[in-house]
Backbone as JSON, one array per atom type, in Angstrom:
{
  "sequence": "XXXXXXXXXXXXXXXXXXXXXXXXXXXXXXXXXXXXXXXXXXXXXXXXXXXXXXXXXXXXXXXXXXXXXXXXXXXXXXXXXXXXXXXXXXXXXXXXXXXXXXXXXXXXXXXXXXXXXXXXXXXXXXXXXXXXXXXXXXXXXXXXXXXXXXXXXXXXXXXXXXXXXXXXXXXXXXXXXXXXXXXXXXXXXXXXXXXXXXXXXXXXXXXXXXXXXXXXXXXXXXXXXXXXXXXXXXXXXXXXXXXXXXXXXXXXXXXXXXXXXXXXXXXXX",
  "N": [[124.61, 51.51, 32.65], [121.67, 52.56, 34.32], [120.2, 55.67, 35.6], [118.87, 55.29, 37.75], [119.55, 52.84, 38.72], [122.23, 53.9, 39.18], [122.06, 55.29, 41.53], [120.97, 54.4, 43.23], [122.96, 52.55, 43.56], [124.93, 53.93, 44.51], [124.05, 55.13, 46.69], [123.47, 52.77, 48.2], [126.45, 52.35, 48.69], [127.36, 54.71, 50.12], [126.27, 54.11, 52.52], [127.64, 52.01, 53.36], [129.92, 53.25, 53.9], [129.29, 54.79, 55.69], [128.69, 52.71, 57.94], [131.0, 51.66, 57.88], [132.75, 53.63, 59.26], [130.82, 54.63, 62.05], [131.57, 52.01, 62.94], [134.62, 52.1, 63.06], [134.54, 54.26, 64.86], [133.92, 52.58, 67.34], [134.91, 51.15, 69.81], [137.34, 48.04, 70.05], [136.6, 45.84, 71.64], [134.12, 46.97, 72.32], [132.59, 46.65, 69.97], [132.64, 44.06, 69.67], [131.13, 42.62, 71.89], [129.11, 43.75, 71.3], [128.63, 42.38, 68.61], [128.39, 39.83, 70.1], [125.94, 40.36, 71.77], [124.24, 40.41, 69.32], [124.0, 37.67, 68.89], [122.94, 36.4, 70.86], [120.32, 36.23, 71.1], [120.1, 34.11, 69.38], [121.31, 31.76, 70.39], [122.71, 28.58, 70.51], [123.48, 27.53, 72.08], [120.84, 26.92, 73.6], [119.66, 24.52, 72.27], [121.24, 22.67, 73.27], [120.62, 23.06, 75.72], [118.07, 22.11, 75.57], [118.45, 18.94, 75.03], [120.09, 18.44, 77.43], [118.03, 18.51, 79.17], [116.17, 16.38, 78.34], [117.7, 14.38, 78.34], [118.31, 14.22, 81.15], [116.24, 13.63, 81.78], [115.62, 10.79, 80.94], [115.33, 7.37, 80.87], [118.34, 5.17, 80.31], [121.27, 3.4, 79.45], [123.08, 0.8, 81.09], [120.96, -0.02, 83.33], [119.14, 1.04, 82.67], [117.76, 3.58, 83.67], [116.71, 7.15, 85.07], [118.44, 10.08, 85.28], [117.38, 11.74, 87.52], [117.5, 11.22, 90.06], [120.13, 12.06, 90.99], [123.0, 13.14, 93.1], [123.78, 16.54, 92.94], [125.04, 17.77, 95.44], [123.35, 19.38, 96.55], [121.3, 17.85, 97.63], [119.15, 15.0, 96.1], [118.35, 14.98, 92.88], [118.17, 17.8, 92.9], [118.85, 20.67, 90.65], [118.73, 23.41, 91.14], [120.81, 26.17, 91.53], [123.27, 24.32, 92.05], [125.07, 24.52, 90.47], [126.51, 27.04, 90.77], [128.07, 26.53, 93.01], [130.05, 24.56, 92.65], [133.05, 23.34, 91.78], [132.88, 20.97, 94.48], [133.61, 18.93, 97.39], [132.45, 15.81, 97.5], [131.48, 13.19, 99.51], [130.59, 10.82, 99.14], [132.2, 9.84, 97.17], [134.62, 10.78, 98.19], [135.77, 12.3, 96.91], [137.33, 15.93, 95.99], [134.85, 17.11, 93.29], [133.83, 18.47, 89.83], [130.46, 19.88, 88.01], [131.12, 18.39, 85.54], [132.41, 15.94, 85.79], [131.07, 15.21, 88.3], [128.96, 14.63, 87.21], [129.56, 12.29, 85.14], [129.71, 10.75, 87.7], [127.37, 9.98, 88.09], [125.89, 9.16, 86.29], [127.25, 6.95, 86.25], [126.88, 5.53, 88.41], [124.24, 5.69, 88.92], [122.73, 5.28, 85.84], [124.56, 3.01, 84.92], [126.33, 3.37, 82.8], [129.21, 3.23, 81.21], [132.22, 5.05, 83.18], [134.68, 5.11, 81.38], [133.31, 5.53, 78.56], [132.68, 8.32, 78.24], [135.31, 9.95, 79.6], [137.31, 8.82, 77.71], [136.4, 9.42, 75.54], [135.56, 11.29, 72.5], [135.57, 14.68, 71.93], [131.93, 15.88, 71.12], [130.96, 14.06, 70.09], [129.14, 11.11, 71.3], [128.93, 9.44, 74.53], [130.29, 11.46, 75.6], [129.77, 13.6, 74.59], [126.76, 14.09, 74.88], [127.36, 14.18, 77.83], [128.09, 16.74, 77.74], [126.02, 18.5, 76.87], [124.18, 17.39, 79.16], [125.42, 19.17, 81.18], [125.24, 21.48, 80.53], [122.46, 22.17, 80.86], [122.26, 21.73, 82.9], [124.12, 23.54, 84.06], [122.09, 25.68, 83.03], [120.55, 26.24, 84.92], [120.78, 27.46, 87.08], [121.03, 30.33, 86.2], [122.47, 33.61, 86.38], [122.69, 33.63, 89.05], [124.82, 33.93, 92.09], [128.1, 33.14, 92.36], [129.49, 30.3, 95.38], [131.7, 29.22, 96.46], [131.79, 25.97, 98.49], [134.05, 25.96, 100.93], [134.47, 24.57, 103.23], [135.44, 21.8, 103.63], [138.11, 20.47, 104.23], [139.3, 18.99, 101.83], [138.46, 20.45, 99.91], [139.61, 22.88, 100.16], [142.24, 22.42, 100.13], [142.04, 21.1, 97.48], [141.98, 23.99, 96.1], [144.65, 25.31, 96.9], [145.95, 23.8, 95.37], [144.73, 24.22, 92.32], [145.5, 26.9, 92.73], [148.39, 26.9, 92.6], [149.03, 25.33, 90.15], [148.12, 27.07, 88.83], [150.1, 29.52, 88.21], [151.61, 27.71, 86.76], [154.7, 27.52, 84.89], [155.28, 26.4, 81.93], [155.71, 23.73, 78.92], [156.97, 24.11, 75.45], [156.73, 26.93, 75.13], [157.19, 28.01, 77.8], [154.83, 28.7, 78.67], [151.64, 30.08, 81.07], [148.65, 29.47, 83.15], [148.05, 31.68, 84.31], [149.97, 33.75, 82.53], [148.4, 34.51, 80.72], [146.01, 35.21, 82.04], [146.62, 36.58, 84.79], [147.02, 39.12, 84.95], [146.02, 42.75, 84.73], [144.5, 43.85, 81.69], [145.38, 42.83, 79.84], [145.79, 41.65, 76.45], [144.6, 39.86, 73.23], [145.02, 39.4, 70.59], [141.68, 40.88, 69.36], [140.77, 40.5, 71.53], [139.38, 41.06, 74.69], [141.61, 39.34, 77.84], [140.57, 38.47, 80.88], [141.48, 39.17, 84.24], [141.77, 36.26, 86.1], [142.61, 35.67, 88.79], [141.09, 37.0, 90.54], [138.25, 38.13, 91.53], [136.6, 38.59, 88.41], [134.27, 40.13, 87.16], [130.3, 39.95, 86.07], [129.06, 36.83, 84.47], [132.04, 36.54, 83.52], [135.0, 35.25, 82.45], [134.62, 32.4, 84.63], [132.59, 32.09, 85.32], [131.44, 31.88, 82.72], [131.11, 29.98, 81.54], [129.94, 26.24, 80.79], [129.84, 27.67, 77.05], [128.39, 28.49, 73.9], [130.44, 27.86, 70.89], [130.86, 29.78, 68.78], [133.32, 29.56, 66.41], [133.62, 27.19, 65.99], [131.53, 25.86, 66.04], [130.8, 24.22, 68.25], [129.73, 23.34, 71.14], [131.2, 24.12, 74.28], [132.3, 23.2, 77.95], [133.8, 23.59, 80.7], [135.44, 22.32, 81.28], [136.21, 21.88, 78.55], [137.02, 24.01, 77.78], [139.39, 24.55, 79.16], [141.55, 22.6, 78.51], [141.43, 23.33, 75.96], [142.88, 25.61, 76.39], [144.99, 24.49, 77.59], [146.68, 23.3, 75.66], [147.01, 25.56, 74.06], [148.94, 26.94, 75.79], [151.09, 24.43, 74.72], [150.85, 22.3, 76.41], [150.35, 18.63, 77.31], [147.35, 17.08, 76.43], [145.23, 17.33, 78.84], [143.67, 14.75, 81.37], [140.11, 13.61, 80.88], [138.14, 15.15, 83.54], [140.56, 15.69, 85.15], [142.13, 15.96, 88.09], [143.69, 17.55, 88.4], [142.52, 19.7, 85.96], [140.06, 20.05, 87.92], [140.85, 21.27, 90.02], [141.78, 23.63, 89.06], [139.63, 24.44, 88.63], [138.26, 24.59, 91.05], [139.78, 26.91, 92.0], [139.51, 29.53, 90.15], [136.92, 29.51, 90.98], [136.36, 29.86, 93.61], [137.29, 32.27, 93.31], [135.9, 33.73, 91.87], [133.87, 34.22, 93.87], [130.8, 36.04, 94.58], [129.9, 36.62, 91.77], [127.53, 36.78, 89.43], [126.88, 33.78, 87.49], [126.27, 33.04, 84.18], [126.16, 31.43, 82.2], [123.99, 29.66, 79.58], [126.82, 30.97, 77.71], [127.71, 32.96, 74.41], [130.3, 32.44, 72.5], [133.16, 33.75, 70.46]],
  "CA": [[123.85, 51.51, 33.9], [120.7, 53.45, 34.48], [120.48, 56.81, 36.29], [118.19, 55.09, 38.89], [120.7, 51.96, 39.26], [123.45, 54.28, 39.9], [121.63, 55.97, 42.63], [120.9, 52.82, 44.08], [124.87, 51.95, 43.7], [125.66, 55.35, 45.42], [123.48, 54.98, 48.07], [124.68, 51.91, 48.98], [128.14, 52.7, 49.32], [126.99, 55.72, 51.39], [125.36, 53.62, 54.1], [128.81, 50.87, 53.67], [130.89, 53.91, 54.33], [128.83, 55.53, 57.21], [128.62, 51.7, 58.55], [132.74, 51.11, 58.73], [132.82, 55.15, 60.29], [130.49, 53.85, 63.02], [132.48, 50.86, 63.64], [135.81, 52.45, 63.55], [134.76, 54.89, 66.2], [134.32, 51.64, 68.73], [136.37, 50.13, 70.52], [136.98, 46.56, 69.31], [135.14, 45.14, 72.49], [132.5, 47.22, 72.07], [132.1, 45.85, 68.73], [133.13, 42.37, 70.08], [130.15, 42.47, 72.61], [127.62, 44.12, 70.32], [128.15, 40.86, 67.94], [128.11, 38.83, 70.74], [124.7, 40.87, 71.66], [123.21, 40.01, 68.48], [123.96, 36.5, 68.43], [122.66, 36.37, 72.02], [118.92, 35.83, 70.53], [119.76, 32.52, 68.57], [122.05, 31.2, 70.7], [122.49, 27.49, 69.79], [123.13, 26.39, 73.0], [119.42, 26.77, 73.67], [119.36, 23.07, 71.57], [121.85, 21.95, 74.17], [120.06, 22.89, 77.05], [117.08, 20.92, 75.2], [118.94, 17.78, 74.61], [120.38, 18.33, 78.24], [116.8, 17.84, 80.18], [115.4, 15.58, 77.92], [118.74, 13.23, 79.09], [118.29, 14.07, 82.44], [114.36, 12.89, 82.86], [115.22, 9.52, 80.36], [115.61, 6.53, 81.46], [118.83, 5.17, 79.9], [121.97, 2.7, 80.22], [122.31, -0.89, 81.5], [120.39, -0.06, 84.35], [117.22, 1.63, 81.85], [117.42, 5.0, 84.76], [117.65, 8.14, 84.69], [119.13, 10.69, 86.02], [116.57, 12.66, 88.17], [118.13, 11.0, 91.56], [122.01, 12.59, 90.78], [122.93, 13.84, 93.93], [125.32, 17.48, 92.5], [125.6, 18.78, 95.79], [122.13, 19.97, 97.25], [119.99, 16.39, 97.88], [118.95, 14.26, 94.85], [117.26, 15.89, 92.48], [118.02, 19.24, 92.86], [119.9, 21.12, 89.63], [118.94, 24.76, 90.76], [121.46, 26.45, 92.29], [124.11, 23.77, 92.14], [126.28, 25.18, 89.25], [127.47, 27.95, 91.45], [128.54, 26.13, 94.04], [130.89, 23.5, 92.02], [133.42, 21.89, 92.31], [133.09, 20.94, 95.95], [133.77, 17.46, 98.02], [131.29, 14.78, 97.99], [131.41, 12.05, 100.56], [130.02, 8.89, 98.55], [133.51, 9.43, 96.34], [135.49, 11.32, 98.53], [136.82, 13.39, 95.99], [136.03, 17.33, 95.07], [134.34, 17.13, 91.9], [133.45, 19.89, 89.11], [129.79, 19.29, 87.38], [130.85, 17.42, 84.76], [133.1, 14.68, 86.69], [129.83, 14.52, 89.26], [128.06, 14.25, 86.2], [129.82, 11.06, 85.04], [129.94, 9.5, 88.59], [125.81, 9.37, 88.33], [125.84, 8.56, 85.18], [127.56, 5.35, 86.32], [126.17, 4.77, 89.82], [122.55, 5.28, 88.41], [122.65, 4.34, 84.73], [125.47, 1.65, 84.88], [127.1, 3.54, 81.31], [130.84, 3.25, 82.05], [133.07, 6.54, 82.99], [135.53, 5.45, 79.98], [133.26, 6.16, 77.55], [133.4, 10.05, 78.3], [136.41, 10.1, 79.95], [138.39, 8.09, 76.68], [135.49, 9.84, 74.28], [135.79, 12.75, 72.09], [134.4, 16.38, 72.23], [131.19, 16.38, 70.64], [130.49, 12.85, 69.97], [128.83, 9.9, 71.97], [128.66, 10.05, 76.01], [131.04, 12.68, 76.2], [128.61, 14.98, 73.99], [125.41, 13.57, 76.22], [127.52, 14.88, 79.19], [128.43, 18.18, 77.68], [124.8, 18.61, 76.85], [123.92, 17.36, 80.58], [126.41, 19.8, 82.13], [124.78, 23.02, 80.21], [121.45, 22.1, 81.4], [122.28, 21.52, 84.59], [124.33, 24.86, 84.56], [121.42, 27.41, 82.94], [119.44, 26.17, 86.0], [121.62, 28.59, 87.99], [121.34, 31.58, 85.32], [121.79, 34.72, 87.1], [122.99, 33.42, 90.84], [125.99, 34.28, 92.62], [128.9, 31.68, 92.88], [129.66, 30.64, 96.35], [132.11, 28.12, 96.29], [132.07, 26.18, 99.58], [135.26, 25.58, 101.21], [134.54, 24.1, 104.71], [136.21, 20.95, 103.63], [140.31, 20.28, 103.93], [139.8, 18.98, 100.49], [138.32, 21.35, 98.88], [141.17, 23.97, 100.54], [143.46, 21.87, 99.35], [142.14, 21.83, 95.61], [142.08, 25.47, 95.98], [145.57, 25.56, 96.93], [146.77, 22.96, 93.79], [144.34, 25.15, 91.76], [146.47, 27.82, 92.62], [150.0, 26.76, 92.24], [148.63, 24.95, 88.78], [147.44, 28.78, 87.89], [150.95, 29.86, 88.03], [153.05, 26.9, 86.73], [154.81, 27.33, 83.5], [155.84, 24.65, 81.35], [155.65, 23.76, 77.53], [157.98, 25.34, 74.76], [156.69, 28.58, 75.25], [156.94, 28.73, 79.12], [153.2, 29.84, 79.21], [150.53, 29.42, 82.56], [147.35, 29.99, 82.92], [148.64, 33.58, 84.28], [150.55, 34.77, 81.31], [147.08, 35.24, 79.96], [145.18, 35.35, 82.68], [146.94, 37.05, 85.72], [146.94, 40.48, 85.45], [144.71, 43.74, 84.26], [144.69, 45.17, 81.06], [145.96, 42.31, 78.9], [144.44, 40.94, 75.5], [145.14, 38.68, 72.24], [144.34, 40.17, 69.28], [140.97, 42.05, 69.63], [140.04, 40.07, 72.88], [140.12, 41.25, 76.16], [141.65, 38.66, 78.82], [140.04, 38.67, 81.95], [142.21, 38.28, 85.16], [141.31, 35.25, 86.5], [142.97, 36.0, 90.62], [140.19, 37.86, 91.29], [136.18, 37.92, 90.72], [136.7, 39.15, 86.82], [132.83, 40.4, 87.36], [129.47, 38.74, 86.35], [129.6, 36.28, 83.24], [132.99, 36.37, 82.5], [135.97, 34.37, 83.23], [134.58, 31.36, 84.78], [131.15, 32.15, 85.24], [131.02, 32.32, 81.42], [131.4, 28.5, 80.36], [129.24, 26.58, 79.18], [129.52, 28.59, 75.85], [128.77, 28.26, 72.66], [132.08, 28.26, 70.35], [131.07, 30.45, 66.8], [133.91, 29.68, 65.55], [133.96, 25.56, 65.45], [130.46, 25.29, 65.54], [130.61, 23.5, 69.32], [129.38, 23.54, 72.94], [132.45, 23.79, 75.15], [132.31, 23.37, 78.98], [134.95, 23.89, 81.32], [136.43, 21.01, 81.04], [136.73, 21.43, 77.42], [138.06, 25.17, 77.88], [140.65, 24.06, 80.09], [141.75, 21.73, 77.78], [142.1, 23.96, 74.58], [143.93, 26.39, 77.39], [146.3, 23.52, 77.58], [146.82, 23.2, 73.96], [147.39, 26.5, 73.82], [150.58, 25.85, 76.39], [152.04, 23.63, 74.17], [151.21, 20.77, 77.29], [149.61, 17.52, 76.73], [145.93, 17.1, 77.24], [144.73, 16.66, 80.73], [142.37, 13.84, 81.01], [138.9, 14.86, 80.82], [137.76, 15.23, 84.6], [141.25, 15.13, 85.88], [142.76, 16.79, 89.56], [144.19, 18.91, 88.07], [141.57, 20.41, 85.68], [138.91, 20.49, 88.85], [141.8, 22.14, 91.02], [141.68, 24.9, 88.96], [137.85, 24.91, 88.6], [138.1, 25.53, 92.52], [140.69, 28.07, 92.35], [138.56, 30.23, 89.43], [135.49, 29.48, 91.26], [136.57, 30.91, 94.48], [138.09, 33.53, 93.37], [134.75, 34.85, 91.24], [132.54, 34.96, 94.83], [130.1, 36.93, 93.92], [130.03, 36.88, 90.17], [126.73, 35.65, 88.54], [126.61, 33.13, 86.71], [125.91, 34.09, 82.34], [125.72, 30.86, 81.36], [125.21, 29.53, 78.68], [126.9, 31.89, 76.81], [127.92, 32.54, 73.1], [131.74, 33.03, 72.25], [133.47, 33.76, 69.24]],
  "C": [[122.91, 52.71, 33.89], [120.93, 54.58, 35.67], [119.88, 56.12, 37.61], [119.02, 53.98, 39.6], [121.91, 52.9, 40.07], [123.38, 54.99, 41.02], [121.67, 55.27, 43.69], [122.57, 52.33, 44.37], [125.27, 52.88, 44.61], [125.53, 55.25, 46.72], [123.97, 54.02, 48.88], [125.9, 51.94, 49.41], [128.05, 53.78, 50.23], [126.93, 54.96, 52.43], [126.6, 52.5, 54.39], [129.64, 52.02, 54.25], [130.63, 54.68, 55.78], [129.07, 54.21, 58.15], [130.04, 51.29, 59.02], [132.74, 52.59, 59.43], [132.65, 54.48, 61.68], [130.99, 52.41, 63.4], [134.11, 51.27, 64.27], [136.09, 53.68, 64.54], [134.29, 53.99, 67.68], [135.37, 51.37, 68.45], [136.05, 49.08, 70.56], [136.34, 45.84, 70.8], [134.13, 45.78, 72.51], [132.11, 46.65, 71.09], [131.94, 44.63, 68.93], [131.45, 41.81, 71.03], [129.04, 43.01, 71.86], [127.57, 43.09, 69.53], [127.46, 40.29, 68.97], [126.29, 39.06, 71.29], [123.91, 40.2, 70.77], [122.84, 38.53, 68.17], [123.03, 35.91, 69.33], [121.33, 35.38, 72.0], [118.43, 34.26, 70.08], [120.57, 31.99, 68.92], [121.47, 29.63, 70.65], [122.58, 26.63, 71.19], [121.98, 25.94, 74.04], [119.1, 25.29, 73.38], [119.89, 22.17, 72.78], [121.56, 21.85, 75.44], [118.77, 21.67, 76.99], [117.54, 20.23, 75.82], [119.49, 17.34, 76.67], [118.99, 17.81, 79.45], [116.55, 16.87, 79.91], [116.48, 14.24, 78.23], [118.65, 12.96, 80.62], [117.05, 13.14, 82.81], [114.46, 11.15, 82.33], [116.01, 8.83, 80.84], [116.74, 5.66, 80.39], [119.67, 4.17, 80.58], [122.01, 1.18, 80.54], [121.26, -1.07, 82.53], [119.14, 0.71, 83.91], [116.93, 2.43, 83.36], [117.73, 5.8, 84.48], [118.11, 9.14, 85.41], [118.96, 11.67, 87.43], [116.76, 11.87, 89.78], [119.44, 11.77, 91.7], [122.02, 13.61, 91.89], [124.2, 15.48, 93.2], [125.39, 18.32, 93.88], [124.37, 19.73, 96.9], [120.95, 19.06, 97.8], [120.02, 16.2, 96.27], [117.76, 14.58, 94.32], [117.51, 17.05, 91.77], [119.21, 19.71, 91.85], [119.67, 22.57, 90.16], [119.92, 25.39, 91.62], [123.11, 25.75, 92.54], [125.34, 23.74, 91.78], [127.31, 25.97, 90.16], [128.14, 27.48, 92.6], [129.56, 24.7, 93.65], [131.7, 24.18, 91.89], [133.36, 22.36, 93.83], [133.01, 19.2, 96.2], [132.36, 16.85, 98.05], [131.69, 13.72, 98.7], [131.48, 10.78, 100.12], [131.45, 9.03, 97.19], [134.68, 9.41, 96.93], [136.57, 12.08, 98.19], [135.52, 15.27, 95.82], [136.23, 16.98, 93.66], [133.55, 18.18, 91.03], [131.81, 19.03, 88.26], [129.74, 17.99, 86.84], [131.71, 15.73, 85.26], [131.92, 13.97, 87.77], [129.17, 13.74, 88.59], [128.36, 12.33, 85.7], [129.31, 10.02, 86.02], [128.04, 9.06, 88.63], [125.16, 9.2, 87.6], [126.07, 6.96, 84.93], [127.19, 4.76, 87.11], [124.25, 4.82, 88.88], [121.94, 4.86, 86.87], [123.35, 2.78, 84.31], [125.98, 2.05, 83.36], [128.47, 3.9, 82.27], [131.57, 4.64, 81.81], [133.93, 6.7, 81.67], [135.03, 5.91, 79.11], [132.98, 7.35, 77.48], [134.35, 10.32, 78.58], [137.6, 9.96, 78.87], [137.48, 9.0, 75.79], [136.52, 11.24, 73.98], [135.02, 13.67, 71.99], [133.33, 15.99, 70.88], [130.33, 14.84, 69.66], [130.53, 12.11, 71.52], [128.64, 10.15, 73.11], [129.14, 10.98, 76.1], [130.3, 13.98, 75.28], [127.37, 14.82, 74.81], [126.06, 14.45, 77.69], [128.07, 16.25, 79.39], [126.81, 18.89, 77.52], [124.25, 18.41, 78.78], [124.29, 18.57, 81.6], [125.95, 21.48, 81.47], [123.75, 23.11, 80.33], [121.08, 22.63, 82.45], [123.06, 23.26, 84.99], [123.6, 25.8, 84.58], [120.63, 27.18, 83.99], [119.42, 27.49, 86.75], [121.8, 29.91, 87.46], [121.2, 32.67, 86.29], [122.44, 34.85, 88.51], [124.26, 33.76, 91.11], [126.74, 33.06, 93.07], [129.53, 31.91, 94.26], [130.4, 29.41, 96.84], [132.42, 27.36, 97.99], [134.01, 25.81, 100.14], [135.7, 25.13, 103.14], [135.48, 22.99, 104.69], [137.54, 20.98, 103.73], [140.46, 20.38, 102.79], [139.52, 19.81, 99.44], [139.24, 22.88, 99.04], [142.36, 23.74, 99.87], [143.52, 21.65, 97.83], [142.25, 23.15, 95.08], [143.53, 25.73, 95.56], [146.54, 24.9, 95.43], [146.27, 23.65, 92.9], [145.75, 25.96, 91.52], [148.21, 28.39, 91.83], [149.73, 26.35, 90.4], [148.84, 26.24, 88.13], [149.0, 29.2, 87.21], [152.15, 28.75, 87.76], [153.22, 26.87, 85.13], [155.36, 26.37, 83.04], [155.9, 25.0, 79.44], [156.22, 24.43, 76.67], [157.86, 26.37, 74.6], [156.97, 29.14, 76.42], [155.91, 29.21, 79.38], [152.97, 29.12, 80.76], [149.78, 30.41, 82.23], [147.84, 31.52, 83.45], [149.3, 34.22, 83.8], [149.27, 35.23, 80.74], [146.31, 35.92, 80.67], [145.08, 36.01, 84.37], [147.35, 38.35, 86.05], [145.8, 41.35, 84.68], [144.98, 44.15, 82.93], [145.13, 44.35, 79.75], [144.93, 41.69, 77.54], [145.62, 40.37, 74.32], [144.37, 39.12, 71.99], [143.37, 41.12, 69.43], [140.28, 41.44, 70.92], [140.29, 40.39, 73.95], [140.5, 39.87, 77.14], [141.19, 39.07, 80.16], [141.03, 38.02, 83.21], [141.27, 37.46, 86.4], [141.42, 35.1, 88.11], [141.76, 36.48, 91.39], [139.06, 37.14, 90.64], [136.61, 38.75, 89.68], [135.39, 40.41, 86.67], [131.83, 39.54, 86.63], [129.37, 38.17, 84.44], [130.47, 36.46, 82.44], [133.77, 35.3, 83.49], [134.92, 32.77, 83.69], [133.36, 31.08, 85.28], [130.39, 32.78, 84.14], [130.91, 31.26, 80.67], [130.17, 27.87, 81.51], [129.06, 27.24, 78.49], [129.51, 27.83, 74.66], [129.79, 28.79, 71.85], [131.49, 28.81, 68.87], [131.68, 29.89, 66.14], [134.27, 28.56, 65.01], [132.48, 25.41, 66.08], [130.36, 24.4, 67.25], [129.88, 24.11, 70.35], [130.44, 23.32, 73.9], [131.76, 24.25, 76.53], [133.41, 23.95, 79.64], [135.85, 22.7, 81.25], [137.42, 21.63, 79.16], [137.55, 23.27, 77.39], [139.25, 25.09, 77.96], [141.84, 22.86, 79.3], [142.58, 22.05, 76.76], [142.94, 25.18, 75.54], [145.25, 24.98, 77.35], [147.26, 23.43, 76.38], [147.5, 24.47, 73.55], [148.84, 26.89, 74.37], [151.66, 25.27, 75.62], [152.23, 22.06, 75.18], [150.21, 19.69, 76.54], [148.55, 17.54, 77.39], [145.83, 16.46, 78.78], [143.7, 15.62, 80.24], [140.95, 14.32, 81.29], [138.41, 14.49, 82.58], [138.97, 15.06, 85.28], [141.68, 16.04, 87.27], [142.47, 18.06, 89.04], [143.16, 20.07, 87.03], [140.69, 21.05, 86.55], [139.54, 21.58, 90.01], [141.83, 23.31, 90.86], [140.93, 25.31, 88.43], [137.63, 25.41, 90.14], [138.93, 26.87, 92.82], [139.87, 29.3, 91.81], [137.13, 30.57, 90.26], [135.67, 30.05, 92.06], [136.95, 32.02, 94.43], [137.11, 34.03, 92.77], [133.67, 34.72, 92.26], [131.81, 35.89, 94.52], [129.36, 37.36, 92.76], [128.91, 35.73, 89.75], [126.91, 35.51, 87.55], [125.54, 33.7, 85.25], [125.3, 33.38, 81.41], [124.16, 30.1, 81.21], [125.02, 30.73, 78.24], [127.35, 31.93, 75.55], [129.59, 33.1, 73.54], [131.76, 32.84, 70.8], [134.11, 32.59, 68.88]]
}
């Protein structure tokens, strides 16, 4: 090896060894959020917000319509603002409903494509990818805003309250709930911080942090699909996709982060 190669070799390992220094004097969420920082730029679910308008304005379905009547919550039409204020009761179902469950029902009242095939679908194919795409559209509308979940209704008090009890019910061969992870201060898995979920967490985390993009499988997860791999993680059996109980404790989360703007979308690891 040449005198000028090995300088070049030296050097390099200089700047690798100053580079782990400066890492190993953060703290692994600082590091954790400085990735997430850098990824910030080329976040992918930029494509998904695409794919998400360009569904909303086309005309689609047995009924060749599209979606730009979908009442979510504010008159028909209107996506800005609407995110933060989900799940709440609608009238023409009589159920509270989270985005992506609205999302379906005006998917089927105004396209005529049937709820099974998202509801029975799988993550990241066919309608149920169209309505994960739809549902991160429809959320970056709201980038920025403060969630304000309403709760004038009985029923939406009362999903609060099933929310709730849900939060804290353990089950599955480990005995987990969503509040072994997610119900107090200070806790984490591996180098991640958990965020307690009882409270407003503060702004784009916890549950005014999904829609995210997933790094680490290459996806677009909503809340639905969070809530889901939270299940999994349990050891329970999947919820169905838009079911009670999922949206129960989309109202419980949601009320409880008053205040807390909205991040998404965001990237995760």
């Amino acid at each position: 090896m040449t005198v000028h190669k090995l300088a070049a070799a030296a050097a390099a390992l200089g700047l690798i060894a100053a580079t782990t220094v400066a890492i190993a004097q953060k703290t692994s969420t600082e590091a954790i959020e400085e990735y997430r920082e850098m990824l910030q730029d080329g976040n992918p679910a930029d494509l998904y917000e695409m794919k998400g308008e360009e569904l909303w304005k086309k005309a689609r379905g047995p009924k060749n319509a599209s979606l730009e009547k979908c009442d979510l919550g504010l008159g028909a039409g209107v996506t800005k603002g609407v995110f933060v204020q989900l799940p709440r009761y609608f009238a023409d179902t009589n159920q509270v409903q989270d985005l992506e469950s609205r999302l379906v029902t005006c998917m089927s009242t105004l396209q005529g494509i049937d709820p099974k095939e998202v509801i029975n679908g799988q993550w990241g194919k066919g309608e149920r990818a169209n309505a994960t795409a739809l549902a991160t559209w429809v959320a970056a509308q709201s980038k920025g805003m403060q969630f304000h979940l309403p709760q004038s209704q009985p029923q939406e008090r009362i999903a609060y309250e099933m929310g709730k009890r849900a939060f804290f019910q353990s089950g599955g061969s480990h005995d987990f709930s969503c509040a072994t992870c997610h119900g107090e201060e200070g806790k984490r898995i591996r180098l991640q911080d958990l965020p307690n979920l009882t409270r407003n967490p503060g702004d784009g985390i916890g549950f005014a942090a999904w829609p995210a993009y997933r790094v680490s499988n290459g996806q677009m997860w909503t809340m639905q699909h969070r809530l889901n791999d939270c299940y999994r993680q349990q050891r329970f059996p999947e919820p169905t996709y838009g079911s009670a109980i999922t949206i129960a404790l989309g109202v419980y989360m949601g009320v409880n982060a008053q205040g807390a703007k909205s991040a998404v979308p965001t990237i995760k690891r």
